[in-house]
Backbone as CSV, one residue per row, in Angstrom:
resi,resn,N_x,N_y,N_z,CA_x,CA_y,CA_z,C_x,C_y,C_z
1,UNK,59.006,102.566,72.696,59.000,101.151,73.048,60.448,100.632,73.132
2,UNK,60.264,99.582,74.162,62.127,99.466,74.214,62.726,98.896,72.388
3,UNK,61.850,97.899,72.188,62.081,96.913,70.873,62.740,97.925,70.118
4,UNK,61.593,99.598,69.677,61.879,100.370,69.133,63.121,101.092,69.255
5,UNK,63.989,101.177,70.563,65.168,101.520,70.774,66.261,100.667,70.554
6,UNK,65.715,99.701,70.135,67.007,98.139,70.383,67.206,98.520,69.245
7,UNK,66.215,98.540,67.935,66.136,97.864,66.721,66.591,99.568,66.244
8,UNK,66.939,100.688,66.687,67.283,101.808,66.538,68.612,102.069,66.769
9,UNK,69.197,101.428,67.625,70.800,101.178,68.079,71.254,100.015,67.211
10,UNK,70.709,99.428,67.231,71.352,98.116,65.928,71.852,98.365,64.447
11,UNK,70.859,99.635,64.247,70.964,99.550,62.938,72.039,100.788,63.100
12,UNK,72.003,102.037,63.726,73.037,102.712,64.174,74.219,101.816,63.857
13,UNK,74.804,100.522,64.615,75.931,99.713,65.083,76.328,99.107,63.396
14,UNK,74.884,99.161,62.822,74.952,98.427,61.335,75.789,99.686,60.158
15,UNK,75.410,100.765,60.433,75.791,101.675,59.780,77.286,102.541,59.895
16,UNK,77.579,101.766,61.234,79.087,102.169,61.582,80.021,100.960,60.827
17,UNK,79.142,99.995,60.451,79.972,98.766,59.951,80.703,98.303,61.274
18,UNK,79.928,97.912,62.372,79.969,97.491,63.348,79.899,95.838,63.338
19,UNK,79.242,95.262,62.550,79.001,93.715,62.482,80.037,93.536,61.602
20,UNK,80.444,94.099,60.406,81.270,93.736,59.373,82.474,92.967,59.521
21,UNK,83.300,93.453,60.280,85.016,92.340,61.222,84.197,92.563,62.512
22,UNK,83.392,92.220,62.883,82.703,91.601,64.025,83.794,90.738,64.563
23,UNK,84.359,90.623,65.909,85.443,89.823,66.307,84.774,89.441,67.711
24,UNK,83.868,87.774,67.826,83.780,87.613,69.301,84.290,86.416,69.174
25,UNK,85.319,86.817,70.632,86.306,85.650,71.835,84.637,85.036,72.493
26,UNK,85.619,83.540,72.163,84.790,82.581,73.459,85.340,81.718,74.014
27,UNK,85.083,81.112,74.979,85.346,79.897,75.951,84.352,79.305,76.314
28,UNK,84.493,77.665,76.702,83.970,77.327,77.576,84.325,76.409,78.506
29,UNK,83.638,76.212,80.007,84.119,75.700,80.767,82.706,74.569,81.061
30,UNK,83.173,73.177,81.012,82.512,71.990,81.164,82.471,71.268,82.319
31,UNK,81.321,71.207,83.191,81.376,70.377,84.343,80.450,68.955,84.082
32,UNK,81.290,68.139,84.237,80.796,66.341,84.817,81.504,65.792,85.742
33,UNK,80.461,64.977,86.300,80.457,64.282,87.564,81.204,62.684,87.468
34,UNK,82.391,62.262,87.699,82.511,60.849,87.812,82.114,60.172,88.699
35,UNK,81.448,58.968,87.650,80.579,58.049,88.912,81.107,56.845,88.258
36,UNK,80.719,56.019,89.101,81.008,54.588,89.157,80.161,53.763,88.236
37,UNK,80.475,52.177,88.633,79.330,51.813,87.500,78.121,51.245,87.881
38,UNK,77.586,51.842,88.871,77.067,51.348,89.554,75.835,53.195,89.257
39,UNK,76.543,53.593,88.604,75.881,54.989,88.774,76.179,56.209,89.743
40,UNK,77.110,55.855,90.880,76.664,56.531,92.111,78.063,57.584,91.570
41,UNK,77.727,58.627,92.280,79.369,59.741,92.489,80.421,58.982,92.702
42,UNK,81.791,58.914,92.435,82.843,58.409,92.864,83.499,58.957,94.149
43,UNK,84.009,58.313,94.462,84.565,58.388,95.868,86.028,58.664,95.940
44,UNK,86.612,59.041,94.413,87.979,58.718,94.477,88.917,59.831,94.237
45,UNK,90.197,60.342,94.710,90.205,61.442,94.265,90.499,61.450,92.602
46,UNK,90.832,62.843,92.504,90.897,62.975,90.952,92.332,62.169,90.551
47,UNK,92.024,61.714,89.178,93.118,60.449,88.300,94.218,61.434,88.358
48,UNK,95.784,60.966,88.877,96.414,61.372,88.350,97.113,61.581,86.825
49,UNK,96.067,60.429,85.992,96.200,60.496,84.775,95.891,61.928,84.016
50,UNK,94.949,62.902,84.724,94.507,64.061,84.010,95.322,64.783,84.365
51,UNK,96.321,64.609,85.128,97.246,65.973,85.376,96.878,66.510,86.918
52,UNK,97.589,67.306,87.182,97.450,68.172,88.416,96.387,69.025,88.235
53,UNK,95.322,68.514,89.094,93.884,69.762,89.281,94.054,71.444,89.941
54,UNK,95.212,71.448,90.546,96.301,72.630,90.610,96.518,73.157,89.839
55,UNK,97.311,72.980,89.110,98.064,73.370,87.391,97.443,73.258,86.879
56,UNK,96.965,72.497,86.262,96.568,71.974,84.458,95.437,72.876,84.420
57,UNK,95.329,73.938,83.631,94.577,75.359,83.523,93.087,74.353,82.502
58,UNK,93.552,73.481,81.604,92.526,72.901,81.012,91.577,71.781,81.425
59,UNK,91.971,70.872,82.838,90.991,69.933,83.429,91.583,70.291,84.991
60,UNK,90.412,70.631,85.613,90.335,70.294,86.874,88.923,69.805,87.797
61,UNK,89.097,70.532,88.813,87.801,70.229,89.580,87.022,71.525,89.363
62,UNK,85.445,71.420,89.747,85.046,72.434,90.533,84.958,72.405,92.301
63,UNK,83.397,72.276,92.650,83.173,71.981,93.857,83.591,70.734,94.587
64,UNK,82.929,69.721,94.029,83.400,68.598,94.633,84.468,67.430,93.989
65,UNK,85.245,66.812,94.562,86.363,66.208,94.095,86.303,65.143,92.664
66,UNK,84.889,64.905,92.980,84.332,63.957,91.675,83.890,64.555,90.196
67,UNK,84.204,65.967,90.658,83.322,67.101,89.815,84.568,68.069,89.022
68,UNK,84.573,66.863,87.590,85.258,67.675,86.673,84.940,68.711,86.001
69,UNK,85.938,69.851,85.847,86.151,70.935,85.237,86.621,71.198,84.072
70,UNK,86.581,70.901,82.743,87.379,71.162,81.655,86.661,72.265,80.778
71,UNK,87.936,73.328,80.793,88.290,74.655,80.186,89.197,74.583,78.793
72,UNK,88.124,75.373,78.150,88.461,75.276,76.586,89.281,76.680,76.524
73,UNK,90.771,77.419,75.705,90.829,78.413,75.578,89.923,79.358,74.834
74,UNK,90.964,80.380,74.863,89.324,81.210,74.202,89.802,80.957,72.413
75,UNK,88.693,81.027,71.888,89.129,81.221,70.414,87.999,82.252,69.779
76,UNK,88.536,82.639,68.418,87.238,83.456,67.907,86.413,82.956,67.009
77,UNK,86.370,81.268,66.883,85.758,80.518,65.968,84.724,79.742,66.838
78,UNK,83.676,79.571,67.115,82.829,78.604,67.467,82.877,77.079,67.453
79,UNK,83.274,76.905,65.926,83.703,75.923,65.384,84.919,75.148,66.164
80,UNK,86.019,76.422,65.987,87.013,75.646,66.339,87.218,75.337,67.917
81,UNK,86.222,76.119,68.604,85.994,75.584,69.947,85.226,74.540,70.653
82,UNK,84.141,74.436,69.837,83.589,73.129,69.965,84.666,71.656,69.416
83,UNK,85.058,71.870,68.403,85.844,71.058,68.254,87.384,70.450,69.590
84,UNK,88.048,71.749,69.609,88.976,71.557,70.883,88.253,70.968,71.990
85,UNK,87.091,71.326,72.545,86.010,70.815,73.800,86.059,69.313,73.480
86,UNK,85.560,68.748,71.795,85.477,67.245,72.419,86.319,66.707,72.749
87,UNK,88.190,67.097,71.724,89.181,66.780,71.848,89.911,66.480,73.598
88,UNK,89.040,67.354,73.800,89.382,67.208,75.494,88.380,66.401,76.397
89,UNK,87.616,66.478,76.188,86.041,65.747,76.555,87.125,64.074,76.228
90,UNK,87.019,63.580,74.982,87.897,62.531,74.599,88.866,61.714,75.452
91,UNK,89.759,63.444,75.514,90.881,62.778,76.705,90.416,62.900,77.992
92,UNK,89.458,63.023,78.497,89.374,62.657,79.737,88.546,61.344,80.098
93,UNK,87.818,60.738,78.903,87.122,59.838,78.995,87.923,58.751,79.177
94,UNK,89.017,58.547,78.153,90.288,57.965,77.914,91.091,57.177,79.032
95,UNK,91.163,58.045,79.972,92.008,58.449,80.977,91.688,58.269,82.433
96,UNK,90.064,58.285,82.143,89.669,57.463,83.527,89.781,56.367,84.117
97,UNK,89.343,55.691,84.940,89.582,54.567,85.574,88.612,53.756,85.176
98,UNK,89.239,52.308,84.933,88.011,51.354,83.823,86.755,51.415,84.417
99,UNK,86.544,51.602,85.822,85.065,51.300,86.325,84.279,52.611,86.565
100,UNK,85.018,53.947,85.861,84.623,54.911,86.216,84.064,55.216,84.623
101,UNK,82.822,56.230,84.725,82.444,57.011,83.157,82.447,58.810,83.750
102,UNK,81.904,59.414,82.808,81.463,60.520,82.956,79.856,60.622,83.036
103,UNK,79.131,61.371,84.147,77.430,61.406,83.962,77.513,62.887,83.094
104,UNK,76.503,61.856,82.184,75.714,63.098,81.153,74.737,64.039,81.206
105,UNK,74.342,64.338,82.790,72.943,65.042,82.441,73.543,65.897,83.604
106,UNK,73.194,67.321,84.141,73.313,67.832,84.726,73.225,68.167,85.722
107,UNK,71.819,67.367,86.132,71.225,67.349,87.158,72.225,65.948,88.033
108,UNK,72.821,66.121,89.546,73.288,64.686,89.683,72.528,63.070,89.614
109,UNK,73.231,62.208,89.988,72.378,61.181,89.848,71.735,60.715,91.391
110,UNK,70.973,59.764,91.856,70.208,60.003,93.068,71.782,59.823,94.115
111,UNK,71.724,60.590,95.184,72.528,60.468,96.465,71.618,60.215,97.537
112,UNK,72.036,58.965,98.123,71.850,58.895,99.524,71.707,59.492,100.988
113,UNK,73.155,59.766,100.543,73.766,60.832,101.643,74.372,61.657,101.354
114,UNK,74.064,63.031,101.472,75.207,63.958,101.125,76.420,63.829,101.773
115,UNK,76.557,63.333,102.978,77.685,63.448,103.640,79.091,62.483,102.610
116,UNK,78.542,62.083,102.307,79.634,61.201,101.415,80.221,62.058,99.993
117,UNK,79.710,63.005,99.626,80.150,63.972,98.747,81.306,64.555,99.038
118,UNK,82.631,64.230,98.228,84.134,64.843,99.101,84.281,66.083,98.420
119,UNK,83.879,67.145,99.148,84.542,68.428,98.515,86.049,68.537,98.191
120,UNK,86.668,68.793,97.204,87.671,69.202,96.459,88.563,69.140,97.295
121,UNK,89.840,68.393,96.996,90.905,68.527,98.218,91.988,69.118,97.374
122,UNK,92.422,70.049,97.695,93.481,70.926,97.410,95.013,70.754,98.442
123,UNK,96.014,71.298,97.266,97.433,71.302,98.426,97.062,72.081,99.770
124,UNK,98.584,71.549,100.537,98.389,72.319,101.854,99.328,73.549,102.171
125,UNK,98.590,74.300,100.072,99.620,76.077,100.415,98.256,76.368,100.939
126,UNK,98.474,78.314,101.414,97.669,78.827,101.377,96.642,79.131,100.401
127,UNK,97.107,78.992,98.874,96.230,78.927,98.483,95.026,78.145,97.908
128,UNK,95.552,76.820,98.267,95.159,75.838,98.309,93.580,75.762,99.682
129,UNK,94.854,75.950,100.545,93.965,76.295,101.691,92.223,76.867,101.326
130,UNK,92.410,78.191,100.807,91.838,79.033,100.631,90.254,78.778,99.574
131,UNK,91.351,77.629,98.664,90.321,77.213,97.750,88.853,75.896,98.177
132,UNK,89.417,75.416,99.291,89.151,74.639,100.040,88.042,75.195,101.185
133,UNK,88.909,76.392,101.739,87.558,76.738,102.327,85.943,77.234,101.900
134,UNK,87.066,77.856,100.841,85.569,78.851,100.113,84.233,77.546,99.511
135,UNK,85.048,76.628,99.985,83.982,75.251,98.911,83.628,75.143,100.342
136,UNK,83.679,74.787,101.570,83.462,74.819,102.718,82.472,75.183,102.783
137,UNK,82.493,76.934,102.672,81.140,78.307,102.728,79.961,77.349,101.530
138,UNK,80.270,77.294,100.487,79.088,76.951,99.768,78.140,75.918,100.259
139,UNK,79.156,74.764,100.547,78.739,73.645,101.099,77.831,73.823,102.464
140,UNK,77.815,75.007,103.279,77.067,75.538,104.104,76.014,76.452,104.153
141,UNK,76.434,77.184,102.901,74.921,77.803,102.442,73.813,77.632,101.318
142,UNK,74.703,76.412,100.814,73.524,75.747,100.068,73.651,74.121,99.841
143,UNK,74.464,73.823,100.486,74.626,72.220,100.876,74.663,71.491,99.330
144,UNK,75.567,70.163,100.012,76.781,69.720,98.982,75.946,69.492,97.868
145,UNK,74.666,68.987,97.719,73.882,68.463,96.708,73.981,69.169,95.786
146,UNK,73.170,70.558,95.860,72.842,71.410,94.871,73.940,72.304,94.339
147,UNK,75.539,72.296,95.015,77.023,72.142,94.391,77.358,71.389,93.106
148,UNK,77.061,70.363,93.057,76.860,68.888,92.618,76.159,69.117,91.371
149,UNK,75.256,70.110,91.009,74.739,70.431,89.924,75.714,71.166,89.126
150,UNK,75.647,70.232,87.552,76.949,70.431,86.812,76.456,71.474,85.441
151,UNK,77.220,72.101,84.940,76.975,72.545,83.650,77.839,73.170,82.674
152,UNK,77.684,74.276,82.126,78.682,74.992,80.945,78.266,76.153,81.096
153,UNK,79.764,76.899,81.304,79.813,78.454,81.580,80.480,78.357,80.145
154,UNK,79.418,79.647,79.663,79.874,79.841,78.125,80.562,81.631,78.391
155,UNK,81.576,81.823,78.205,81.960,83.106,78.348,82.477,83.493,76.473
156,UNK,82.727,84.634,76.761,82.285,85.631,75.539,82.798,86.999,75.843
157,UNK,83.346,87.459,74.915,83.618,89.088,75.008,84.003,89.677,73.474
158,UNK,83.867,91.094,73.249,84.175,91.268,72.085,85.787,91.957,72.241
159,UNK,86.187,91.674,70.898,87.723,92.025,70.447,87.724,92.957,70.642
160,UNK,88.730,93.950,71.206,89.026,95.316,71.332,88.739,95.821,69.764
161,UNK,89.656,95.026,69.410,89.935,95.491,67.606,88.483,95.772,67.152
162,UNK,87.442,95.533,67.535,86.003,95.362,67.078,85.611,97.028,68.103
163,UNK,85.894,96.780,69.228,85.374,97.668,69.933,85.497,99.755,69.567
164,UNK,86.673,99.011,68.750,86.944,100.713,68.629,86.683,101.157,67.188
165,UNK,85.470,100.763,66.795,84.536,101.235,66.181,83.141,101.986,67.043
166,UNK,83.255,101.799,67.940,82.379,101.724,68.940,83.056,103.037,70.068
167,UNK,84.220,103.147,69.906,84.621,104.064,70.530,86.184,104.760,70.130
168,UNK,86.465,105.301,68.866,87.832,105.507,68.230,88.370,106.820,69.016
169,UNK,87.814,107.053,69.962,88.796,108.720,70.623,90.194,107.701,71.010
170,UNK,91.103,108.156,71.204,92.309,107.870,72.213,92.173,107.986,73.131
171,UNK,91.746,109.187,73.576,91.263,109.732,74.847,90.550,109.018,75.691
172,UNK,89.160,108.754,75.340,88.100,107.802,75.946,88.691,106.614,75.815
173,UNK,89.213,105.740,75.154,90.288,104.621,75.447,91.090,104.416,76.573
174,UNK,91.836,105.655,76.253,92.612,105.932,77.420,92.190,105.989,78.819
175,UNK,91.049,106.993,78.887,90.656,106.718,79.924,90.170,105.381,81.032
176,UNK,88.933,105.170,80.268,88.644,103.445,80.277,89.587,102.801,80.938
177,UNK,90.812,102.475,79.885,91.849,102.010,80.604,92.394,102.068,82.080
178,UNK,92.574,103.239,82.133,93.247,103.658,83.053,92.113,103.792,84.407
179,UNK,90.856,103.709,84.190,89.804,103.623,85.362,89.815,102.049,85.911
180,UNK,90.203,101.420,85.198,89.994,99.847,85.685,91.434,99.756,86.542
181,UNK,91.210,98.858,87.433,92.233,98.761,88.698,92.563,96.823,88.439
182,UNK,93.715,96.313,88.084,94.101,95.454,88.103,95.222,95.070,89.482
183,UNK,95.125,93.930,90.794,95.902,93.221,91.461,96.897,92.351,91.204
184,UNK,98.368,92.587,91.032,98.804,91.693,90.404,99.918,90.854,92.027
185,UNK,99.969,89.409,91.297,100.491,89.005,92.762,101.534,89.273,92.787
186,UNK,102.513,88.624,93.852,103.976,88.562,94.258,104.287,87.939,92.795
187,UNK,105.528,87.885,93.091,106.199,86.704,92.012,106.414,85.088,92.354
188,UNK,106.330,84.911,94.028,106.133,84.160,94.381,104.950,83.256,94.523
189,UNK,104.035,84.208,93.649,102.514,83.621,93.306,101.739,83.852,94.810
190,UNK,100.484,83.313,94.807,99.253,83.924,95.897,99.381,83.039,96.837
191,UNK,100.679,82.061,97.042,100.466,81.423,98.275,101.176,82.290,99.618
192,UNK,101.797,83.337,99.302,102.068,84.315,100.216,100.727,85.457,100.772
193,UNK,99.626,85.010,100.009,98.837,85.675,100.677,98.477,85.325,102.162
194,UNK,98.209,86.422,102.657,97.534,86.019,104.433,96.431,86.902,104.668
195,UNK,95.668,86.154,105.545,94.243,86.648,105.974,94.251,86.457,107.304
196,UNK,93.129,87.661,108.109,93.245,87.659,109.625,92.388,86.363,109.620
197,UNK,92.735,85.653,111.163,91.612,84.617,111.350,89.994,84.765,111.204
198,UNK,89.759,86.076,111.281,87.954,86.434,111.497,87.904,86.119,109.647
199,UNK,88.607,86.697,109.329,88.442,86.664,107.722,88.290,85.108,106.663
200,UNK,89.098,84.344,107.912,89.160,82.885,107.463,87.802,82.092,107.878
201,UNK,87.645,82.832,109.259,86.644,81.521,109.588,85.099,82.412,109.116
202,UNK,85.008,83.527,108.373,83.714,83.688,108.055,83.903,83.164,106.411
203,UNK,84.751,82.982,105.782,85.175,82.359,104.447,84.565,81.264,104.391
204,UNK,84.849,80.410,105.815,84.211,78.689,105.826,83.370,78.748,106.457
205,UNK,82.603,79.687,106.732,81.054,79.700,107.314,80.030,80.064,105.823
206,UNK,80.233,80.746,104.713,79.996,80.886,103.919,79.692,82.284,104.218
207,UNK,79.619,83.219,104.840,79.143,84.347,104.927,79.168,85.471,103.985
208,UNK,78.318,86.076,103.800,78.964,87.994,102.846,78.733,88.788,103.463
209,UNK,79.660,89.327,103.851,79.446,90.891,104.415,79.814,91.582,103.354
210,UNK,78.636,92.761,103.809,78.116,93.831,103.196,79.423,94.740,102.818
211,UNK,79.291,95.114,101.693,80.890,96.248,101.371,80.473,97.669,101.760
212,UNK,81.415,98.263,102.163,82.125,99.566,102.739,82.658,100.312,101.614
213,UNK,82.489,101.407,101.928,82.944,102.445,100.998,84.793,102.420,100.894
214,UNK,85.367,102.305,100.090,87.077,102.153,99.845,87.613,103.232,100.530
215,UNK,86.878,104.512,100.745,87.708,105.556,101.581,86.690,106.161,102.605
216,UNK,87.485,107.193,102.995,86.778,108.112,104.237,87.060,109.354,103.954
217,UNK,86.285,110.216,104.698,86.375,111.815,103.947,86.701,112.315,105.495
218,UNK,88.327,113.147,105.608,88.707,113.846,106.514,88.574,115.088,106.054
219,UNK,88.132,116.339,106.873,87.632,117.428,106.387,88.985,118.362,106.779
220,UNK,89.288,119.355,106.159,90.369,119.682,106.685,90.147,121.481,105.957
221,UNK,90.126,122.341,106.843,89.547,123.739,106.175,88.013,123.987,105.277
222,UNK,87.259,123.051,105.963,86.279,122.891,105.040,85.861,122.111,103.646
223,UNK,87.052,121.507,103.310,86.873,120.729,102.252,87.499,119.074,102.334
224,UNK,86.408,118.483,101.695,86.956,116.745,101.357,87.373,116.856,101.183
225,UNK,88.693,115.715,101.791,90.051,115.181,101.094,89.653,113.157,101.358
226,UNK,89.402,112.927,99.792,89.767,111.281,99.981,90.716,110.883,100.657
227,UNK,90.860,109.605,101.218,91.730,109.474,102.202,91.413,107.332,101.466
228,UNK,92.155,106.889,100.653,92.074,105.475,100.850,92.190,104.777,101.832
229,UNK,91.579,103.899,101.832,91.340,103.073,103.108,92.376,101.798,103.084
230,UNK,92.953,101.290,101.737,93.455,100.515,101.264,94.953,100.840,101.943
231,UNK,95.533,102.000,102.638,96.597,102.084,103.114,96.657,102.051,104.361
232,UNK,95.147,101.575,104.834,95.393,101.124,106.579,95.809,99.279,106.478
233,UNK,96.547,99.387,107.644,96.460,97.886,107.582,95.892,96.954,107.708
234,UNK,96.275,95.561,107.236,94.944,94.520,106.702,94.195,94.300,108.483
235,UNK,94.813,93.875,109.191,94.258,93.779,110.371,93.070,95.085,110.758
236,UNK,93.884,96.397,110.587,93.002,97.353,111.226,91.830,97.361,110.395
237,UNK,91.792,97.066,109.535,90.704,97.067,108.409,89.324,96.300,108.641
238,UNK,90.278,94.975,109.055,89.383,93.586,109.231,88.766,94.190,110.548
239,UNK,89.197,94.893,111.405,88.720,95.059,112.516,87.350,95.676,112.401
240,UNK,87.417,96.621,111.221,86.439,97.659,110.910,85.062,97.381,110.637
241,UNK,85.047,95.833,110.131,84.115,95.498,108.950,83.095,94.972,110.493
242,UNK,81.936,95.503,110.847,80.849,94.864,110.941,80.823,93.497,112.316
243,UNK,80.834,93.953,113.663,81.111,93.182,114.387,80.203,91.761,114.444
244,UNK,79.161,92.227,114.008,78.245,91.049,114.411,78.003,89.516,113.673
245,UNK,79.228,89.831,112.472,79.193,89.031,111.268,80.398,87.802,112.049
């Protein structure tokens, strides 16, 4: 029975002294809607009182421009994260505009018209750009309303320091490690990124195309040789993906 396998690995995890310095990281990230007093969504962009929705890693937007974002760091106390959350919750209440509140329920409040919903306006870098469109795509495949639905992403992970009870080789560490593939940007940050136009305008159509295998197998005396695909260029690439999309 599965129960019987859960409650068989648990106690395994119990006997490694696996719960004992138990170490879990959390965050969370808080979405509300400013509306007026009248009830309705606001129309305004975001207060420059909260800081730059760019920068400020702890309040911004999500989807739509009325649609605050506030990000708690991570901590390994519950406690002390709920606590930091109201501290910030606080200051943004603070800080609004006298005729503006925060809505409390998740669901939005009644809209008229969607068309009056201002998706997120971002600078005019590229990556700005970028962030802008991708709200574009949503806004097209599931329209601005149901965007508009707010809530709390509770994220969570356990401490390494915890984990390697769970796995003490070096080796298998090592490995692990070294299988995960991290992108790191320029130094000039991601507004030097560029994308072909097909790549842009299926971004603001909302589209997904289907993924492709990362390489190709050239045969050469009878045997595979991987061949990454990641060293053709971005254009020839884009060319590759799927004409009909």
């Amino acid at each position: 029975m599965p129960e019987d396998s859960l409650r068989l690995k648990l106690n395994q995890l119990k006997n490694k002294g696996f719960f004992e310095d138990l170490v879990v990281l959390r965050g969370i990230e808080k979405e509300s809607l400013r509306v007026d007093g009248s009830g309705v969504i606001s129309i305004k962009d975001h207060p420059d009182s909260l800081g730059s929705k760019y920068t400020n890693p702890e309040i911004t937007i999500d989807f739509a421009e009325s649609q605050i974002e506030m990000v708690s760091p991570i901590f390994d106390s519950a406690k002390n994260m709920i606590a930091y959350l109201e501290e910030l919750h606080a200051f943004v209440l603070n800080n609004l505009e006298e005729d503006e509140s925060l809505w409390p329920l998740s669901m939005p409040p009644r809209i008229k018209d969607a068309s009056s919903i201002q998706i997120g306006k971002w600078p005019l870098t590229n990556n700005g750009k970028l962030k802008e469109l991708y709200r574009v795509g949503l806004a097209n495949r599931h329209g601005k309303i149901m965007q508009c639905v707010s809530g709390i992403h509770y994220n969570f992970s356990i401490d390494s320091k915890s984990l390697k009870i769970l796995n003490p080789s070096p080796s298998n560490a090592c490995r692990w490690r070294t299988g995960l593939r991290r992108w790191k940007p320029a130094q000039s940050g991601l507004d030097r990124v560029r994308l072909p136009c097909r790549a842009v305008d299926h971004l603001a159509a909302g589209l997904h195309r289907p993924r492709r295998p990362c390489h190709r197998f050239d045969h050469h005396g009878g045997r595979a040789h991987r061949r990454r695909r990641a060293t053709q260029p971005l254009h020839h690439r884009q060319e590759r993906r799927h004409p009909q999309l």
